[in-house]
Every structure is written in structure tokens, then in C-alpha cells.
C-alpha positions in Angstrom: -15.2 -27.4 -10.4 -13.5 -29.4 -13.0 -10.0 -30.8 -12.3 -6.8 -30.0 -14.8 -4.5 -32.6 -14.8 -1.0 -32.1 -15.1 -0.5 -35.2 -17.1 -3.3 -33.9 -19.5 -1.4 -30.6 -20.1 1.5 -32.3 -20.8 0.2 -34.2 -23.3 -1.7 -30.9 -24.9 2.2 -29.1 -25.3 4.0 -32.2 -26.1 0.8 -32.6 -29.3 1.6 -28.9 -30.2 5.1 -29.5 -31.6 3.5 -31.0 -34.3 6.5 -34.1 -34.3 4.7 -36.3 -37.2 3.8 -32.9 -39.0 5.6 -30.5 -41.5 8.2 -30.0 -41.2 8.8 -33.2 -39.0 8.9 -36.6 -39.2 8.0 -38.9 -42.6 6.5 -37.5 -45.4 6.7 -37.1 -49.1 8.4 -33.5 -48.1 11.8 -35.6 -47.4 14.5 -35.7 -49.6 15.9 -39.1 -49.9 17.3 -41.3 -52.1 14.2 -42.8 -53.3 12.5 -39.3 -54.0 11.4 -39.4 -57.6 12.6 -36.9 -59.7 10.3 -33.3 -59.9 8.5 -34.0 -56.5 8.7 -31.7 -54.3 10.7 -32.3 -51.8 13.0 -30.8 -49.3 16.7 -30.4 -47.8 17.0 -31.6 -44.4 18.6 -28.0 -43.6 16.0 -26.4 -45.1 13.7 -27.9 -42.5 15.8 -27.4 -40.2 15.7 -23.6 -40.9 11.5 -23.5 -41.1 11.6 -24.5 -37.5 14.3 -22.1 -36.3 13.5 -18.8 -38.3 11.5 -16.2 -36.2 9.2 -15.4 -38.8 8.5 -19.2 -39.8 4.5 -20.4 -39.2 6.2 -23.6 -38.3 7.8 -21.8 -35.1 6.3 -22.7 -31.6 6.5 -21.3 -28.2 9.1 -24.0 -26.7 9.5 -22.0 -23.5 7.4 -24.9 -21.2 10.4 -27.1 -21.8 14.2 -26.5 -22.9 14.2 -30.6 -24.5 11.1 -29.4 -26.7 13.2 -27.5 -29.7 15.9 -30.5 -29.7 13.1 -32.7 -29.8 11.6 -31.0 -32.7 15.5 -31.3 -34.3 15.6 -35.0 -33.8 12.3 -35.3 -35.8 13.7 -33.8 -38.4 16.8 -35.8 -38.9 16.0 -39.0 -37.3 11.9 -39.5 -37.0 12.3 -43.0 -37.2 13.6 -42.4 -33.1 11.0 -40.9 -32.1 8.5 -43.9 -30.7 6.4 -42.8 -27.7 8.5 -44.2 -24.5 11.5 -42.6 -26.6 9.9 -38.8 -26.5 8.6 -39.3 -22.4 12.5 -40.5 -21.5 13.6 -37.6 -23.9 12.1 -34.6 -21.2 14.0 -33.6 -18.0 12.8 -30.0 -17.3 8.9 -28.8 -17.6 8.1 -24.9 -16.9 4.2 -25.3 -16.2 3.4 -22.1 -15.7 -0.4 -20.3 -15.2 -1.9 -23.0 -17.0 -4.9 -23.5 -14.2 -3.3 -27.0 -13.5 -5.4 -27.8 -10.5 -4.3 -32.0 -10.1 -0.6 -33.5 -9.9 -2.0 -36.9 -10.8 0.3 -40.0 -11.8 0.7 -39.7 -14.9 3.6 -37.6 -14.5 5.1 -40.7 -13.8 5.8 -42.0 -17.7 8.1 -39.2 -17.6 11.2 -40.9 -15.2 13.7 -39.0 -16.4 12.3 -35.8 -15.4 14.9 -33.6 -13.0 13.1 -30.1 -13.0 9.4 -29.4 -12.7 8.2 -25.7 -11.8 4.5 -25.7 -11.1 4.4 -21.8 -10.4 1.1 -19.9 -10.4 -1.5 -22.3 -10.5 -4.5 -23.6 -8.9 -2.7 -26.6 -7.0 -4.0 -27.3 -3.3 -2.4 -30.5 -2.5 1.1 -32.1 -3.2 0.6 -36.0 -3.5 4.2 -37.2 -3.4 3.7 -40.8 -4.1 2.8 -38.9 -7.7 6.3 -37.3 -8.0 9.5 -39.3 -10.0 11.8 -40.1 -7.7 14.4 -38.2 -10.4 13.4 -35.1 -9.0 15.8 -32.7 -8.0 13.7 -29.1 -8.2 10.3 -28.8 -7.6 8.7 -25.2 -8.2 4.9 -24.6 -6.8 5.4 -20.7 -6.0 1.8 -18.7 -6.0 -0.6 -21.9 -5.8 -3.5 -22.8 -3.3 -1.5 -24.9 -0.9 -3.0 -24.2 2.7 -0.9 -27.6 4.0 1.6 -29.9 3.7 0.3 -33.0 5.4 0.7 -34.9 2.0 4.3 -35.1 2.0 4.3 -38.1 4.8 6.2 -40.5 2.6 7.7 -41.4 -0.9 8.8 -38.1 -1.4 11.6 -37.5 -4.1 15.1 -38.6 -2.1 17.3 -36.2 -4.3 15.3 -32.7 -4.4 17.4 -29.8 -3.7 15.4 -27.0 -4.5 11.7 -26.3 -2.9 10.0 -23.5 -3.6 6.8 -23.0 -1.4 6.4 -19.3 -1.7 2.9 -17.4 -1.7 1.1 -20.2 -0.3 -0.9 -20.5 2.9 1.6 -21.9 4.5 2.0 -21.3 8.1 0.9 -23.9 10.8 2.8 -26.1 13.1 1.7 -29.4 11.4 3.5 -27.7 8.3 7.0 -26.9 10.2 6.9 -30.8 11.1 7.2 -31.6 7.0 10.3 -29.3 6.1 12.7 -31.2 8.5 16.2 -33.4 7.7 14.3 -36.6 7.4 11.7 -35.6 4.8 14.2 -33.8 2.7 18.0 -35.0 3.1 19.9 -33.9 0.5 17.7 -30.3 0.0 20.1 -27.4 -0.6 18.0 -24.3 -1.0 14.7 -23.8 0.6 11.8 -20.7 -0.7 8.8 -20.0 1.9 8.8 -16.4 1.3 5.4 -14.7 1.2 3.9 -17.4 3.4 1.9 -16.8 7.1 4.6 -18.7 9.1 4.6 -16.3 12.4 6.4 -19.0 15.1 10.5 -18.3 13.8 11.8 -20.3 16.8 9.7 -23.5 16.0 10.2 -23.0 12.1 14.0 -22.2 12.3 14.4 -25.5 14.8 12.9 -28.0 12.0 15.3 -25.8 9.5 18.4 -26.9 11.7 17.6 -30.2 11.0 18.3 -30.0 7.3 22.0 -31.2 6.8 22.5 -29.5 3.5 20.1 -26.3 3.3 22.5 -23.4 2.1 19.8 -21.1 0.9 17.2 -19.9 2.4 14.0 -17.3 1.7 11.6 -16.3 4.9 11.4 -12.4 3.8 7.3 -11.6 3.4 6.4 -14.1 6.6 5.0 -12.4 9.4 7.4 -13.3 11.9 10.4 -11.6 10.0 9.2 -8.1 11.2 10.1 -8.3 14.4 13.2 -7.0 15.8 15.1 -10.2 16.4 14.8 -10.5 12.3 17.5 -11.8 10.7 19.7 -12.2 13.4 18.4 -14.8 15.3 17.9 -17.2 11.7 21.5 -15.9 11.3 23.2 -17.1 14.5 20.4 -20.6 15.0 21.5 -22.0 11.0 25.2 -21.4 11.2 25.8 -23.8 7.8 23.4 -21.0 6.2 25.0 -19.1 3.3 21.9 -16.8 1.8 19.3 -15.5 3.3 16.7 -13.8 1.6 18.9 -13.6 -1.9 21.9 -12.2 0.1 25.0 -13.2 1.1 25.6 -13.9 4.9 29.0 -11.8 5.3 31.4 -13.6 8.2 31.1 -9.5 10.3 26.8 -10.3 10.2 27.2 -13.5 11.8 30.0 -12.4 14.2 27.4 -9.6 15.3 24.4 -12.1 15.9 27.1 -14.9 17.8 25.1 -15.7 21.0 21.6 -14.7 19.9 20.7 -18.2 19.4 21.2 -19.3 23.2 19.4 -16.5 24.7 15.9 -17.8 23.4 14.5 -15.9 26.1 14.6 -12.5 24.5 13.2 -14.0 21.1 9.5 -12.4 21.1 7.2 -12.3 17.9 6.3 -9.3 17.8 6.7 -5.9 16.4 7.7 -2.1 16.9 6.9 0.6 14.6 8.0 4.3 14.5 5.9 6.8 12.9 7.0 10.1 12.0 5.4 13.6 11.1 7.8 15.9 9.9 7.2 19.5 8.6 4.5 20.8 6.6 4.2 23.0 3.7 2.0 24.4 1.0 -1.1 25.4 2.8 -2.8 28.4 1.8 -2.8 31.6 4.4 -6.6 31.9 5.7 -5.5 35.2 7.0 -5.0 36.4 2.8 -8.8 36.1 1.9 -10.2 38.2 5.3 -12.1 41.4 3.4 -10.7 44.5 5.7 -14.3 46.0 6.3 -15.6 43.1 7.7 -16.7 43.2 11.3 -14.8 42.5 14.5 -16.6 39.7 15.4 -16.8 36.7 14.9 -12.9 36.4 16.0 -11.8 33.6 13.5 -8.8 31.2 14.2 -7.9 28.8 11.9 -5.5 25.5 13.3 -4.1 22.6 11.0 -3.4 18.8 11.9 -2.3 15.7 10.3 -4.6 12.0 11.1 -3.1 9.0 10.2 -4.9 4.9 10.6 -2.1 2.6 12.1 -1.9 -1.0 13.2 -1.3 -1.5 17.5 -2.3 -3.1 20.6 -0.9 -0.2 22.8 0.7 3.3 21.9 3.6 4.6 23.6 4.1 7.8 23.7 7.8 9.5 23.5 6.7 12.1 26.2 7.1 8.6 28.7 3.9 9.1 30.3 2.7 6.8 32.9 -0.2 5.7 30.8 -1.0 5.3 26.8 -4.0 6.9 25.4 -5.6 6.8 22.4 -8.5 9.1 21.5 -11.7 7.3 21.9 -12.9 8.7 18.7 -10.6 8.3 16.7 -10.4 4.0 17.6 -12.2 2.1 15.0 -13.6 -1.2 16.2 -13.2 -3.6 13.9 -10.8 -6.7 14.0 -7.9 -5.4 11.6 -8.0 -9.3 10.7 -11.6 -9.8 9.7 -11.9 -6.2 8.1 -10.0 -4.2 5.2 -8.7 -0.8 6.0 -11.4 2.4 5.5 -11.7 3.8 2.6 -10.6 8.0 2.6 -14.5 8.5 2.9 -14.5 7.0 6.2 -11.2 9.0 7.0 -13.1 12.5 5.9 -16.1 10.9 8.2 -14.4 10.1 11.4 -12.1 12.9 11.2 -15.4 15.7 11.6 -16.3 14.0 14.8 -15.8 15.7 18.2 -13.0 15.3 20.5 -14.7 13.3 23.2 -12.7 11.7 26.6 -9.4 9.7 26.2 -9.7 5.8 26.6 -6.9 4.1 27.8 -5.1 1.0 26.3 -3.2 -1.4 28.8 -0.9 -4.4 27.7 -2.9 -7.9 28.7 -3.1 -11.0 27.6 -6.8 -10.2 26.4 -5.2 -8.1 23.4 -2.7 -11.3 22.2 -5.2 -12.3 19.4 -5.9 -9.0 17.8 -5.6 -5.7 17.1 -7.6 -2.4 16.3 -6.8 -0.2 13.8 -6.8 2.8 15.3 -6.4 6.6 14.1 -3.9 9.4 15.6 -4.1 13.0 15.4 -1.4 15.2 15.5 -1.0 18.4 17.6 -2.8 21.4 16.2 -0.5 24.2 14.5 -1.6 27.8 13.5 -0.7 28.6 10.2 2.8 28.9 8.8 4.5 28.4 5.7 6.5 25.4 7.5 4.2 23.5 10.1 6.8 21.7 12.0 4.9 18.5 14.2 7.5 17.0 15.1 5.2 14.1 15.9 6.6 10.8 16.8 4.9 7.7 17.7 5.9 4.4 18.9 4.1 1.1 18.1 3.9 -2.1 19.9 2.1 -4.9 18.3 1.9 -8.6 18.6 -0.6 -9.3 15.9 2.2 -9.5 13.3 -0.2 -11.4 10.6 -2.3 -8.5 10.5 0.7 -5.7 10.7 2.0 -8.0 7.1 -1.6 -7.2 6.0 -1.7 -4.0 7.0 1.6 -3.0 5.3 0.5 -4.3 2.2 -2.4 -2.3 2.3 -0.6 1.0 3.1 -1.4 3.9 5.2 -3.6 6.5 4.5 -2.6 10.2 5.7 -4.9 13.5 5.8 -4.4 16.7 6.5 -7.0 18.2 8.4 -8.6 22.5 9.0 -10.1 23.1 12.0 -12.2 26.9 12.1 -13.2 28.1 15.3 -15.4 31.2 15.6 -15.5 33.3 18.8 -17.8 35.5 20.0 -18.5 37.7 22.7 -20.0 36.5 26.0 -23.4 37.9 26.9 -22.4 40.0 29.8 -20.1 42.1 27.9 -23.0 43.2 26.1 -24.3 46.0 28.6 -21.1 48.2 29.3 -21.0 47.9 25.3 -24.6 49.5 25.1 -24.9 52.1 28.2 -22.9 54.8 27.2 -24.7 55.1 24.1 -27.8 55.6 26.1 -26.7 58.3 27.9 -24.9 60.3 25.4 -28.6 60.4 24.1 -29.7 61.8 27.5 -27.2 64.7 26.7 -28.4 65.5 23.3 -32.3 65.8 25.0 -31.7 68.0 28.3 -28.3 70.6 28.9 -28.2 70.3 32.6 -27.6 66.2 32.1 -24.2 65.2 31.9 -23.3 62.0 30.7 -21.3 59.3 32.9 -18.2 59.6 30.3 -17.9 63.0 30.7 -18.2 62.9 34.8 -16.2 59.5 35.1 -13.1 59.8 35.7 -10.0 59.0 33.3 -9.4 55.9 35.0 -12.8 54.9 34.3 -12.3 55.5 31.0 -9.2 53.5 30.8 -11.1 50.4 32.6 -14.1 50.5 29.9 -11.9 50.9 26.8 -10.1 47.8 28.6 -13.3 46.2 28.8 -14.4 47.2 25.0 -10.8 46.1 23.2 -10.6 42.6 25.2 -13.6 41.0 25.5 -14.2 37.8 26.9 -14.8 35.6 24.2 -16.8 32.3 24.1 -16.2 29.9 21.2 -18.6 27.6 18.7 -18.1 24.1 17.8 -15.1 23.5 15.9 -15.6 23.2 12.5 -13.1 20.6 10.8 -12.7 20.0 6.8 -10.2 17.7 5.4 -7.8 19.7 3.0 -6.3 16.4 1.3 -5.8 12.8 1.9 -3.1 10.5 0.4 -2.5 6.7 0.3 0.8 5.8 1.3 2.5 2.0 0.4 4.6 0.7 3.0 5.4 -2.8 0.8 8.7 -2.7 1.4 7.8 -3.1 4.6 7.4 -6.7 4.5 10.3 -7.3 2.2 13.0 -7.3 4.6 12.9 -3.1 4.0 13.4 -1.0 7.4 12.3 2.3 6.9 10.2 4.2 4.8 10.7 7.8 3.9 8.7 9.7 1.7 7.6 13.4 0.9 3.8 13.2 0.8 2.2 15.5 -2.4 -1.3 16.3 -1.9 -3.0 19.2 -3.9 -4.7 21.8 -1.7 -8.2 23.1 -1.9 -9.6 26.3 -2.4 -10.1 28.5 0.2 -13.6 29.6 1.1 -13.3 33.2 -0.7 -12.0 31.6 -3.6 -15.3 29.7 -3.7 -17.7 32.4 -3.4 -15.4 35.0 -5.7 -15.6 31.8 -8.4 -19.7 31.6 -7.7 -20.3 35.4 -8.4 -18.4 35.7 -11.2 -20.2 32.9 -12.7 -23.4 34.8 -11.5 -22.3 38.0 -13.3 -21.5 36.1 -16.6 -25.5 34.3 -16.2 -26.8 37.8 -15.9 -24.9 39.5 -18.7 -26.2 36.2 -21.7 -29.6 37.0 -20.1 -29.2 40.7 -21.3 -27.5 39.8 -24.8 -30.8 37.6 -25.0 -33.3 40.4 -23.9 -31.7 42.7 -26.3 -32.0 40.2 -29.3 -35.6 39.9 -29.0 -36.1 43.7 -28.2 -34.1 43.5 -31.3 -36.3 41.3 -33.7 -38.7 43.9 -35.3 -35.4 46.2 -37.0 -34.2 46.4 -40.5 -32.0 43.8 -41.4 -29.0 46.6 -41.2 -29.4 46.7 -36.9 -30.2 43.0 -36.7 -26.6 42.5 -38.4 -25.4 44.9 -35.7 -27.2 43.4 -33.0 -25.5 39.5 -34.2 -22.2 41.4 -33.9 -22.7 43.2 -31.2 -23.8 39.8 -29.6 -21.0 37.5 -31.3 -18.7 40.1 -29.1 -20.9 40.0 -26.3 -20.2 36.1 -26.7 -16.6 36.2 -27.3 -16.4 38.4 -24.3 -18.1 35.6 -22.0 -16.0 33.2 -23.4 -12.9 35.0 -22.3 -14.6 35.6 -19.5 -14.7 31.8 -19.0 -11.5 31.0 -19.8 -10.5 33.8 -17.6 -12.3 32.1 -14.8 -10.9 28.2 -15.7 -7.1 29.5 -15.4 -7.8 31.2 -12.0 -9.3 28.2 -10.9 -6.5 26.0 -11.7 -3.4 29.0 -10.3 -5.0 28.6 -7.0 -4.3 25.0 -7.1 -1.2 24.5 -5.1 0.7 21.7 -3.9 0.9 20.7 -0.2 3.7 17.9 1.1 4.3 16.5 4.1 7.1 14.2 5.6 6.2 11.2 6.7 8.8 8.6 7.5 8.1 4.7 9.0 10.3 2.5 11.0 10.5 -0.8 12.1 13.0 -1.4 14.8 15.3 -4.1 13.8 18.4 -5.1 16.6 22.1 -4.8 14.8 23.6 -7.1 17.1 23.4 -9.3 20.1 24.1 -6.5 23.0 21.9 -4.6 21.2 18.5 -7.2 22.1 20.4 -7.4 25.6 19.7 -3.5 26.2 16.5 -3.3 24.0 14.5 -5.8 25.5 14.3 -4.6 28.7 12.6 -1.1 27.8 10.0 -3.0 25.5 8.9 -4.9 28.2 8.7 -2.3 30.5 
């Protein structure tokens, strides 16, 4: 791939102001006092106004640098200045930005004078310092392709006080060694937001070092979803005035006073709270059941809710003695080498059978990854307001992939599970013998049948036996009603909790369906009469054929109602189903608060 040099942009921008052109610099467009009379020439104002005036050709986009409109001034009124070490001395702030610059090569040194240089979302993957001006004092390379830092060893610019690092792939411990005191001195405000930095104590213990950091960004690293996040930056840089674009109030860092002694209790990782709240909009089954169908098959219809989340271990609010996940429902892949599955794979997995629980314990073995794994709910029979209730707890140490993850979002599916029970085979026969010998009665007189000799309390015991049958049940039959994608962004931005009413839009029922396929069967059969009749039709005087193309334009108009009819019933049975769903990371308010925490976590 072909480099872009910086330099060579530079030059490109700095060509486009057009400083030797009209209305700039010399030429015969100049009013002076050697202008012969009836050329045409110019007021210096007037030029002045054809580079200002939004609707002037001569305007230019000056936004890459605030020096490059005065520039253009000063070639108006004095273009005998502007020589060529005169115009690189002249720039102190360039704003390079999504220009595909690629190389920060040395010619970025003519310009010695430059203070300001923002670099932001380009292709730059290494930062050569012996090629920065030691004028520096902000130096901008937000959204590039950095992946290290080992280039900032020496030379670097004495005076910056801004660095901005953010969305890079930043994150190693060879990188915390270059953002200490002795590589920046005089550095006032810092940006690594965005970045993969997951080790806060080693990160924030090069940040002490910095005599003058003020400012400060981490929100979007890994590390700052765990619990001890901000608290623990809060107490460990006590010169710190911002964090994260707010202001550190003297009651937050009274709260966190301690925290950074007890580095004991500091532990990257993370704990999630998910929540299932009520349930509405689902369509009554029970509405659809024709009255003259037959007893059996007995059907029961249940409802759940599956979700996919990020762990290494469940725990379960009931405080069992083990966690369990259904083996099922775990996906196998690395959440770090694989994307989340698509809402196909959710309808997939979620039609599989229950098979036995597989349980999860906390080891060392699980430290470098985690599974993405899928919970069910409890099942609910219907009710206009399904109340789960569900709650579940989320331990996990992988916190790059939980940032990935949470940029991904969540995907959540509501789920019908159809049972149909039958009777068991042995309840078959006292079914089918009296009806055998009430036949024996009809044939001879002196007969009797067992009913009639039996006594009441027999009776009593086979009408028992005929209303309540044992009953032996099929395979489930599951069908996923909806599924919805759920962002959790916010997340990673330093956010807590997310609350949000789910909307989903229900399905038709199963009668729905088949009352939908046989009118559309009735409307095919009624065009293929209208078409009979027209060629039945095709021998009569002209007078009937005109009645027969009315008779059928009706018959048409009548299907097309008919159709429409059939569209708007289609869409009124679309209803809208909503779930709550709510998110939470645990985030410690104070110092006691980690004291008493920690202790539960662990165990």
C-alpha cells in the first residue's frame, strides 16, 4: 500500500489557497499607482470582499487551519511578504482530518512554529517523535491504527499538554511504560478513551507519575466496567480535576478516601444484573379453540423469554449451592474469536430440547475466556401480564470481551411452547366395555348389562375414571413469537444501567393462519366460476355477453373487496408485545461499600 505523507498533504492545502492567484498576490488586477488608466483593475477591499463573501468562487474551505484565511488576507495586501520560509513560520494550528494520512514524516519539521496538530481519523500506525517540532503543545491522533507506543523513547515534544490517544489499540504494558512523568512533564490533559487498556492499577500507577495531568478520559476501556470504576482512579490521582468530561466534586473524592491503599480488593472484573420484568401483548391461544372440537388432544400452551449474555459463572438469586446453566442452551464458541449469533441461530437453538444441566465452577481454567451463553426464563401460562420476575447475576473476568459484547447488544426472544396430551393406553378399555355390553342388552332380554347391576358406587368410580384420565404428553413444540436486538452502548460509556421497554410485534395465531388460507381458497374458487361462466358465455348475443362483462366486473369488484377485506384483517390482528428488560452493572458508591461487597463476590 502506498504511503500518504503528512508533509505532502500539507503542501496539497497550503497550494489550494491559490496565494499567487486572483484575487491574491501580483497581478495586473491590482490597483496601484502605476495602473494605467482604463485597465482593469481592482480595489484592494474589493478583493478583500471576493475572498470573504459566501457565494464568492474565490472562497475556500479554510477549516484544516485557522492561519489559512489571514494568510489569504496578507496576500492580498502585502504579497510581496509572502516568500516561502515566511508562509511555513506563518502556520501554528493544522486540523488534518480523514485525509488517509498514513506517514508523519519530517517534513513537518519546516513548520517550527507549529503549536497544534490534530491527526484525528486516519490511517497512522506509528508516532516517530524525532519527526514532531519541539513547539508542540497539542497533539490529536484520536481513531488511527496505532496498536503501540514504543516510538515515543526519546525527542519527544518537551511542552505538549494535550494527548489524545483515543480509539486506538492501545492497551499493553509496554504502552503504560510511555505515558509516565518522564516522557511527558509538563502534560495537562490526557485522552485514552475507547482504547483496550484492562490493567487500571498498573495504568493509573504510570498516570501518578505525571506532575501536571488535570484531565483525564479512560471511559470505553475495558477495565472501567468493573465495580471499583471511578473510585479507585478517583482516590489513586488526587491532583485529578476531570474525569471522563466531568468534574470531580470534593463529596466524590471524600467517598472514595482510602480506596487507593486497600489495593487488595481492586479486581478487574465485572458483575452484571439482568432483569425480566412483566410481559404483555400476547394473544390468548385459548380465543381461537372451535367449541366442537374433541376432548382430546388436551392442549396447554406456556410462554418464556431467552436471552444470549456474556459470563464465566451464573449466580443465581435463589443462593443455590451450585450454578447451572442449561447445557443446551451454552454456545461454544470463544466470545473473543466469534461475533454474536444472528436471531436465526436464536430461533435455531431455542427449538432444541431441554437436555441435563451442566455445571459451571469458578477456576483459574476460565481466566482467559468466556462463553456466550443463553438463559431461559421460567415458563408462564398465559395472562394478559406475564410477570417473570427473573433476575440474574453475572460474574465475568473477560472484561475485553464483555466491552465487545456491549457494543454488540443483546438479543431477546420471546418464546411458545404447545404441549399436546393424550390419554394413556390403559384407559382405553374401561372407556370401550360398557359399550359392549349395552349391545349385549339390545340382543338378548334376560342379559343385564354391568351398569345396570353395578352398583352406584361403581358408577361413581368409572365416571371418575372417564372425566380424569391419566394423560401422557408429546414433545413440546416451541415457536419463537418475536425477537428484538437490544443496544447496551452506554454500557461502556461510563452508563450504569439500562432500562428499556422491549416492542416486538406478535404473530398470528395458528387459526388466524388457516381462517386467512381458506378464505383465499374460497376467493380462487369463486374467479374460477366467473371464468367458467364467461366461456359458457361466449356463443350469446352481444346483449348477454354485455351482461355477463358486468355481471363479472362485479364479480371482480366483489373479490377485490374481498381482498382488501382480507389485507385489513391481516394487519388488526397484528398486535404489539413489550417486555421489560433492565441491565446493571454493579458499580461501588464508596469505600465501605467495596469493604462489604467484596466479600460476597468472592464467596
Amino acid at each position: 500500500m502506498s504511503s500518504n505523507k503528512l508533509s505532502a498533504v500539507l503542501e496539497e492545502q497550503i497550494h489550494r489557497l491559490c496565494l499567487n492567484d486572483f484575487p491574491c498576490g501580483h497581478g495586473t488586477w491590482r490597483k496601484t499607482k502605476d495602473s494605467r488608466e482604463g485597465a482593469k483593475t481592482e480595489e484592494t477591499d474589493a478583493l478583500l470582499d471576493l475572498l470573504s463573501c459566501p457565494h464568492s468562487p474565490w472562497q475556500h474551505d479554510e477549516s484544516w487551519s485557522p492561519q489559512a484565511p489571514a494568510l489569504r488576507q496578507l496576500a492580498v495586501l502585502t504579497p510581496e511578504r509572502l516568500h516561502t520560509d515566511f508562509i511555513y513560520n506563518y502556520f501554528i494550528t493544522f486540523r488534518i482530518v480523514d485525509k488517509d494520512v498514513t506517514v508523519i514524516d519530517d517534513g513537518l519539521l519546516k513548520f517550527s512554529k507549529l503549536e497544534e496538530l490534530v491527526l484525528s481519523a486516519n490511517k497512522i500506525s506509528d508516532i516517530p517523535a524525532e519527526n514532531l517540532p519541539s513547539t508542540l503543545k497539542i497533539l490529536e491522533l484520536r481513531a488511527n491504527q496505532l496498536s503501540a507506543l514504543n516510538s515515543l523513547n526519546n525527542s519527544l515534544p518537551p511542552r505538549l499538554q494535550y494527548l489524545g490517544l483515543g480509539s486506538n489499540s492501545l492497551g499493553s504494558y509496554d504502552d503504560v511504560c510511555y505515558l509516565t512523568g518522564r516522557h511527558w512533564p509538563q502534560l495537562v490533559c490526557l485522552d485514552l478513551s475507547d482504547c483496550e487498556f484492562q490493567d487500571q492499577q498498573s495504568l493509573l500507577k504510570a498516570l501518578s507519575t505525571l506532575p501536571c495531568l488535570r484531565t483525564l478520559v479512560l471511559e470505553g476501556n475495558p477495565f472501567t466496567l468493573a465495580p471499583c470504576y471511578p473510585g479507585f482512579t478517583v482516590d489513586s490521582l488526587p491532583q485529578l480535576s476531570c474525569l471522563d468530561g466531568s468534574w470531580i466534586s470534593p463529596e466524590e473524592r471524600h467517598c472514595f478516601r482510602g480506596l487507593a491503599k486497600k489495593s487488595d480488593l481492586i479486581v478487574d472484573r465485572a458483575s452484571a444484573t439482568v432483569s425480566v420484568g412483566r410481559m404483555r401483548g400476547i394473544p390468548d391461544p385459548l380465543m381461537s379453540v372451535d367449541e366442537n372440537a374433541p376432548d382430546f388432544p388436551v392442549i396447554t400452551y406456556s410462554y418464556f423469554i431467552t436471552y444470549e449474555f456474556l459470563s464465566h459463572q451464573t449466580v443465581n438469586l435463589n443462593f443455590d449451592s451450585e450454578w447451572k446453566f442449561d447445557a443446551a442452551h451454552v454456545t461454544e464458541d470463544c466470545f473473543s474469536d466469534a461475533d454474536l449469533q444472528s436471531n436465526k441461530n436464536c430461533e435455531k437453538e431455542s427449538s432444541k430440547p431441554d437436555t441435563q444441566d451442566l455445571t459451571v465452577y469458578t477456576g483459574e481454567t476460565c481466566h482467559d475466556f468466556a462463553h456466550v451463553s443463553r438463559h431461559s426464563t421460567s415458563k408462564l401460562t398465559w395472562s394478559e401480564c406475564m410477570a417473570f420476575s427473573d433476575t440474574q447475576t453475572y460474574i465475568v473476568n473477560d472484561l475485553g470481551g464483555l466491552k465487545r459484547f456491549f457494543n454488540q447488544g443483546l438479543y431477546l426472544t420471546i418464546e411458545e411452547e404447545k404441549v399436546l396430551s393424550w390419554p394413556a393406553a390403559s384407559e382405553d378399555i374401561p372407556v370401550a366395555k360398557p359399550s359392549q355390553t349395552v349391545k349385549e342388552k339390545k340382543g338378548g332380554k334376560e342379559k343385564e348389562s354391568p351398569i345396570k347391576s353395578g352398583s352406584t358406587k361403581d358408577k361413581s368410580k368409572d365416571k371418575k375414571k372417564k372425566s380424569v384420565p391419566e394423560l401422557v404428553q408429546d414433545a413440546p413444540i416451541r415457536r419463537v413469537l418475536g425477537s428484538v436486538h437490544v443496544p447496551l452502548q452506554s454500557l461502556v460509556r461510563r452508563g450504569q444501567k439500562v432500562e428499556v421497554l422491549c416492542e416486538l410485534a406478535a404473530l398470528h395465531t395458528e387459526s388466524e393462519v388457516e381462517a386467512t388460507q381458506t378464505l383465499e381458497k374460497d376467493l380462487g374458487k369463486k374467479t374460477k366460476e366467473d371464468k367458467e361462466s364467461k366461456q359458457r358465455g361466449g356463443s350469446s348475443t352481444k346483449q348477454k355477453n354485455t351482461a355477463t362483462s358486468k355481471g363479472k366486473g362485479k364479480g371482480r369488484k366483489e373479490c377485490e373487496e374481498m381482498d382488501v377485506h382480507t389485507d385489513n384483517s391481516v394487519f388488526a390482528h397484528l398486535k404489539l408485545m413489550t417486555v421489560e428488560l433492565s441491565v446493571e452493572l454493579e458499580k461501588w458508591q464508596s469505600a465501605s461499600e467495596a469493604q462489604l461487597l467484596l466479600p460476597h463476590q468472592n464467596s
